[in-house]
C-alpha positions in Angstrom: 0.0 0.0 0.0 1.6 3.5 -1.1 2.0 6.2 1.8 -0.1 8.6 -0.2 -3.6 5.9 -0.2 -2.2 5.2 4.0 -3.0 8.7 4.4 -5.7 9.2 2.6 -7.5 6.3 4.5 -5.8 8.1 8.0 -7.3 11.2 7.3 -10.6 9.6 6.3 -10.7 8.0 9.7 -10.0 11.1 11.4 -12.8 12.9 9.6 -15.0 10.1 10.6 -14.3 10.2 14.3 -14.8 14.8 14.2 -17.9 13.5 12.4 -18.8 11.4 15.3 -17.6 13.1 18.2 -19.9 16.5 16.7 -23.0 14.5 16.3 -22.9 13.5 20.4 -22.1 16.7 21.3 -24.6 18.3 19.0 -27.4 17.7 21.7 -25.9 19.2 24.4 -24.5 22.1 22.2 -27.8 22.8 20.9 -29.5 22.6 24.5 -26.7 25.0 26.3 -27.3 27.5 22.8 -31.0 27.5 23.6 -31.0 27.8 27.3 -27.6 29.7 28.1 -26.1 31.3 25.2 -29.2 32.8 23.6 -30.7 33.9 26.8 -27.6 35.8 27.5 -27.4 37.7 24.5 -30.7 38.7 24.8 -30.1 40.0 28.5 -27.0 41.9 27.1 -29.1 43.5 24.6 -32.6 44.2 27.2 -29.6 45.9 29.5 -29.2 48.6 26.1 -32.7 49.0 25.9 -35.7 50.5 27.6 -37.7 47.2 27.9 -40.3 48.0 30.1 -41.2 44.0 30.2 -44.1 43.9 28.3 -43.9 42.1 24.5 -41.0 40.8 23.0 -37.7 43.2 23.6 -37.1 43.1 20.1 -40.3 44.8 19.1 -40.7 48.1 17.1 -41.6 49.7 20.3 -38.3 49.0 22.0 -35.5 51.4 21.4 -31.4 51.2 21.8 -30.5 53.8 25.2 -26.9 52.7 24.7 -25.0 52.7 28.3 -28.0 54.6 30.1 -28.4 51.8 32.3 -25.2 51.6 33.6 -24.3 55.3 33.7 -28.0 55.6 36.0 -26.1 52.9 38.2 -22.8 53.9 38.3 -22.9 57.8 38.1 -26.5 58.9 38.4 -26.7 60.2 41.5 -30.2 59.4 42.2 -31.4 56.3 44.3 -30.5 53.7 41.5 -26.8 54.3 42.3 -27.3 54.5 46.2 -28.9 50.7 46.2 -26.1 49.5 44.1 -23.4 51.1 45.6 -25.3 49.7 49.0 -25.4 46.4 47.7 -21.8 46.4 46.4 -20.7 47.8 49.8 -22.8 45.2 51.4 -21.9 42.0 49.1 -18.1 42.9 49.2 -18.0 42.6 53.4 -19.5 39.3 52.3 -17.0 37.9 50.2 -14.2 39.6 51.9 -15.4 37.3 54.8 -17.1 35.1 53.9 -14.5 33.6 51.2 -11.2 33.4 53.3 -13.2 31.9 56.6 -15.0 29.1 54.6 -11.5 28.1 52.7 -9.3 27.9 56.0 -11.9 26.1 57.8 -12.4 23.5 54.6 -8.7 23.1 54.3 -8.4 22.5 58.3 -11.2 19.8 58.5 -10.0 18.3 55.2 -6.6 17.9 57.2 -8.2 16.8 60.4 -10.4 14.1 58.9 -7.7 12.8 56.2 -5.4 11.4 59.3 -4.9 8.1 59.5 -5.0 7.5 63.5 -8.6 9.7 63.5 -11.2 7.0 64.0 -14.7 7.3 63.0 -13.6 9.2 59.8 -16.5 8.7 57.8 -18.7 9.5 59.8 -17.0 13.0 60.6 -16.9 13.8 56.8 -21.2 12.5 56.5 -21.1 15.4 59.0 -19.1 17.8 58.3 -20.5 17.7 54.2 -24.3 17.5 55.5 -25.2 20.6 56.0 -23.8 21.2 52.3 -26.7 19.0 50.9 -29.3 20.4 52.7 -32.0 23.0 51.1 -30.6 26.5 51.3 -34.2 27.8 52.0 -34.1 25.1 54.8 -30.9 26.1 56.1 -32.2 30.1 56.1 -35.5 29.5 57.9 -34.0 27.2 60.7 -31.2 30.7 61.0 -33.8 32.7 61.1 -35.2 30.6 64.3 -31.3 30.4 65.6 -30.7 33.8 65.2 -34.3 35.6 66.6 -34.0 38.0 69.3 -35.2 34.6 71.6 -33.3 32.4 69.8 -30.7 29.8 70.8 -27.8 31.6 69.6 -29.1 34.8 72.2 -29.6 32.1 74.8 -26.0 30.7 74.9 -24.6 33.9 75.1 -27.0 35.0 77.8 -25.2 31.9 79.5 -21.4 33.4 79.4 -23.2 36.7 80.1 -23.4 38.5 76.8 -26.5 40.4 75.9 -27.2 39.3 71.8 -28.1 41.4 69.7 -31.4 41.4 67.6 -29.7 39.8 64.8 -32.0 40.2 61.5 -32.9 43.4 63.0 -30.1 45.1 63.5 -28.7 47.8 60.5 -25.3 48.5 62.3 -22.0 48.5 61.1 -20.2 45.3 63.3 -17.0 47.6 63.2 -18.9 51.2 63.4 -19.8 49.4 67.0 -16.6 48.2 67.6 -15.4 51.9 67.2 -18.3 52.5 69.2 -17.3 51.3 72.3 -13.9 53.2 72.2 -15.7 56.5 71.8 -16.0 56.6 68.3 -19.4 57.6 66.4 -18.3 60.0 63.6 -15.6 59.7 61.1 -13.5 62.3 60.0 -14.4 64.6 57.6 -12.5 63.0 54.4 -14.6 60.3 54.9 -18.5 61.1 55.6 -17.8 64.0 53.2 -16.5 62.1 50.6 -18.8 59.3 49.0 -18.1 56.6 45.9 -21.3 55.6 44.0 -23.4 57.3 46.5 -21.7 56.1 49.7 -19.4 57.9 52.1 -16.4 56.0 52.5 -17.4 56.3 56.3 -20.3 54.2 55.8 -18.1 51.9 53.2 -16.0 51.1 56.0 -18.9 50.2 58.1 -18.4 46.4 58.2 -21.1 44.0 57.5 -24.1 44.8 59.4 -25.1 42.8 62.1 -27.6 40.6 60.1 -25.2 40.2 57.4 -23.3 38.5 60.2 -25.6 36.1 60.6 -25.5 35.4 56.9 -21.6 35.0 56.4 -21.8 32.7 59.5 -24.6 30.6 57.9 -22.5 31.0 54.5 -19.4 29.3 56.5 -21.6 26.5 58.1 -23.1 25.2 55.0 -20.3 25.7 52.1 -17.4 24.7 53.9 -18.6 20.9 53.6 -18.3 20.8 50.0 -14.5 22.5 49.8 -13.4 20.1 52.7 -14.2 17.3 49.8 -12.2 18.8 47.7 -9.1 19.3 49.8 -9.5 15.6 50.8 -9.4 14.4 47.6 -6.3 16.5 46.7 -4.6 15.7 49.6 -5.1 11.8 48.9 -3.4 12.5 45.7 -0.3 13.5 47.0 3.1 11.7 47.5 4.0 10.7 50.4 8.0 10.9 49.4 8.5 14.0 49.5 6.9 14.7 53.0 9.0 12.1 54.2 12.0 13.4 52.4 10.9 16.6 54.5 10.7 14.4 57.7 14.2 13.1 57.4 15.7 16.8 57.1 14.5 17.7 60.5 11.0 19.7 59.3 8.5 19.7 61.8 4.7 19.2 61.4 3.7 23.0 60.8 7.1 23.4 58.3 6.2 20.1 56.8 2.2 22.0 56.2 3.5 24.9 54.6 6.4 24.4 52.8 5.4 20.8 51.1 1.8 19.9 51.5 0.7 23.7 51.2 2.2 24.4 48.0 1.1 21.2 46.3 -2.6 22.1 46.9 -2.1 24.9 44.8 -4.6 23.6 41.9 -7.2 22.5 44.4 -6.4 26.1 46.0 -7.5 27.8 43.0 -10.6 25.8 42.4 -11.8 26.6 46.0 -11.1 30.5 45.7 -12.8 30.4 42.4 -15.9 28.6 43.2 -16.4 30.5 46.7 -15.6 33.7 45.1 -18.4 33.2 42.4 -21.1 31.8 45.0 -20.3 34.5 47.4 -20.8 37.2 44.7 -24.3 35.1 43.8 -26.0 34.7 47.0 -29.2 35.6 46.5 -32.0 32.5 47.8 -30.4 33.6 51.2 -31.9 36.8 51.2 -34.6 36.5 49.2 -36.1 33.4 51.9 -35.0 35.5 54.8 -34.3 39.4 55.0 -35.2 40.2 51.5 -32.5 43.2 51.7 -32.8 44.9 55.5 -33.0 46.0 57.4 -32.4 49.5 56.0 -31.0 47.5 52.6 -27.9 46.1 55.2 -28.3 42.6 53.2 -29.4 44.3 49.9 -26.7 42.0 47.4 -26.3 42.9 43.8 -28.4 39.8 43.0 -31.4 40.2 44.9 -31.0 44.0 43.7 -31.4 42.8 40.2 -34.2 40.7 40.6 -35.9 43.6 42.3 -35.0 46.0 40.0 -36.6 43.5 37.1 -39.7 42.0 38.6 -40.5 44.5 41.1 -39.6 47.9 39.8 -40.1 46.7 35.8 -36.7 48.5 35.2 -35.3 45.6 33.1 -32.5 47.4 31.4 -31.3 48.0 34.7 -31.7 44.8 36.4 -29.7 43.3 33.5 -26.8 45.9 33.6 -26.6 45.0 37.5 -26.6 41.2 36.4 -23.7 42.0 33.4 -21.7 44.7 36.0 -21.6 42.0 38.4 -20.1 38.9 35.6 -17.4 42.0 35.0 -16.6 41.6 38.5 -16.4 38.0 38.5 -14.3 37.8 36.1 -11.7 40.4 37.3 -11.5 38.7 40.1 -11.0 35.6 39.3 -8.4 36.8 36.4 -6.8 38.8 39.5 -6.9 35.6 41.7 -5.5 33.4 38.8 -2.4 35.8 38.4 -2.1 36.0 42.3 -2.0 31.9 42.8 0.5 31.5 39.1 3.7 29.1 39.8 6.6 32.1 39.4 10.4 30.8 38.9 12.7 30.9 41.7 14.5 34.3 42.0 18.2 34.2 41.9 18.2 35.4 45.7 16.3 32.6 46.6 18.4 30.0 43.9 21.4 31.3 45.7 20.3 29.8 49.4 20.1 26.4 47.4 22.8 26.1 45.5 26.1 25.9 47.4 29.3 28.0 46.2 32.1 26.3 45.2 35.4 26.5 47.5 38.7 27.6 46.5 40.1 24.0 46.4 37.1 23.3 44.1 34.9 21.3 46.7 31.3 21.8 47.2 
């Protein structure tokens, strides 16, 4: 057989297999284009329009406002950019929070349950990954009964002497009240006079309210199941040489953590940050089953604010530029977090305290 017909039979194979491997994909191509893709595009386009919500947004009777939506939100200076300056202020307490507490606390029960001489290990992770399972809405109405002004959170401090607050009550900057107790209930003038998208920085540096408290803890308790799974299954995955290679230079348990097992969980690192960054930024059936923004808009989140915005308000085009501003902040964030997690080569200051210099003699 002459190389030319070989490859001409090769190549027919090949075709036949991209022929193949498109027609099982097609269905699920032609599904996520249906129900992802083209709903998307059309969001993009209602959040350039003034859709009021009624007919199709491609009618006659729907025109192009360009980036009216977004400049109303982001430089208005009416009420549409307070709220979404509130609920950025608001969701990024969250995340800042809500994102580093719920990956330390995965990572350290991934670590606790993954030892060998730990007995009862199964049923520890059953526990610790329940709550992860279970119905947000669930999870928010039995907080909402933990966390009442007679609840059993309020009791157990009443116990150890604390007075609890009303927690889904309560508007109040947790560290405007720390400042509080020393003394301090104004700012300076820099920051109540100066505001960013209709909030002082005073008030931006508010903290979490105390009912968003509430939430960040319930966020912690029911996400940090899922993440401990994750860390589990990366930390089976590892070598066990190279800790022991660490062993036999002298490292001790907490050097062994952070300078082998640590940086070897950077993959599983990323996927953590990623995921909790994106949920954090999404939480929305939390406050729509419990708070439904207060009190005084202290749990308003860029979600919920779009969905009121759309189905409440009928301002579509701005409920979908809210939805599209907050995928641009995703994104960034994520791109930021990639760039911040990226292997870097060794520096040559760093090379040096691993490489020995050679003597005079010419010994090592």
């Amino acid at each position: 057989m002459s190389t030319s017909t070989r490859m001409a039979r090769r190549s027919g194979i090949r075709g036949g297999e991209a022929a193949s491997g498109w027609l099982f994909t097609a269905p699920m191509i032609i599904l996520l284009g249906m129900f992802l893709v083209i709903p998307v595009l059309m969001a993009l386009w209602v959040s350039f329009s003034d859709w009021n919500g009624r007919g199709s947004p491609f009618s006659g009777s729907v025109s192009f406002v360009g980036f009216d939506n977004y400049s109303a939100l982001v430089g208005g200076g009416g009420l549409a950019e307070q709220d979404f300056g509130t609920a950025l202020r608001n969701n990024a307490w969250y995340v800042l929070l809500v994102v580093p507490i719920q990956t330390m606390l995965s990572l350290f029960l991934a670590v606790l349950v993954n030892r060998q001489i730990l007995r009862g290990r199964g049923f520890f992770r059953t526990a610790f990954y329940f709550p992860s399972v279970t119905s947000s809405v669930a999870i928010t109405v039995l907080w909402l009964f933990l966390f009442s002004s007679t609840g059993a959170v309020n009791k157990l401090l009443g116990f150890i002497g604390v007075n609890g607050p009303n927690w889904f009550n309560d508007p109040s900057g947790v560290l405007h009240n720390i400042l509080g107790v020393f003394g301090v209930q104004n700012g300076p003038a820099a920051l109540t006079g100066n505001t960013f998208l209709g909030i002082s920085f005073w008030e931006w540096l508010a903290g979490p309210s105390v009912a968003m408290s509430a939430f960040i803890l319930m966020a912690v308790f029911t996400t940090s199941g899922t993440f401990m799974l994750l860390f589990i299954a990366a930390l089976q995955n590892l070598g066990g040489d190279v800790v022991e290679a660490a062993m036999m230079d002298g490292a001790n348990g907490w050097q062994r953590f952070w300078r082998v097992t640590l940086p070897q969980l950077r993959p599983t690192l990323f996927t953590v940050l990623t995921l909790g960054l994106i949920g954090a930024w999404q939480v929305f059936d939390q406050i729509y089953t419990g708070t439904q923004g207060g009190p005084g808009k202290t749990t308003l989140t860029p979600a919920y604010l779009s969905y009121q915005t759309a189905f409440t308000n009928q301002a579509w085009g701005q409920g979908a530029a809210i939805a599209f501003i907050l995928f641009v902040i995703i994104v960034v964030f994520t791109l930021f977090q990639r760039w911040l997690l990226a292997e870097r080569a060794v520096s040559a200051r760093r090379m040096r305290l691993y490489v020995q210099t050679p003597t005079p003699g010419g010994s090592k």
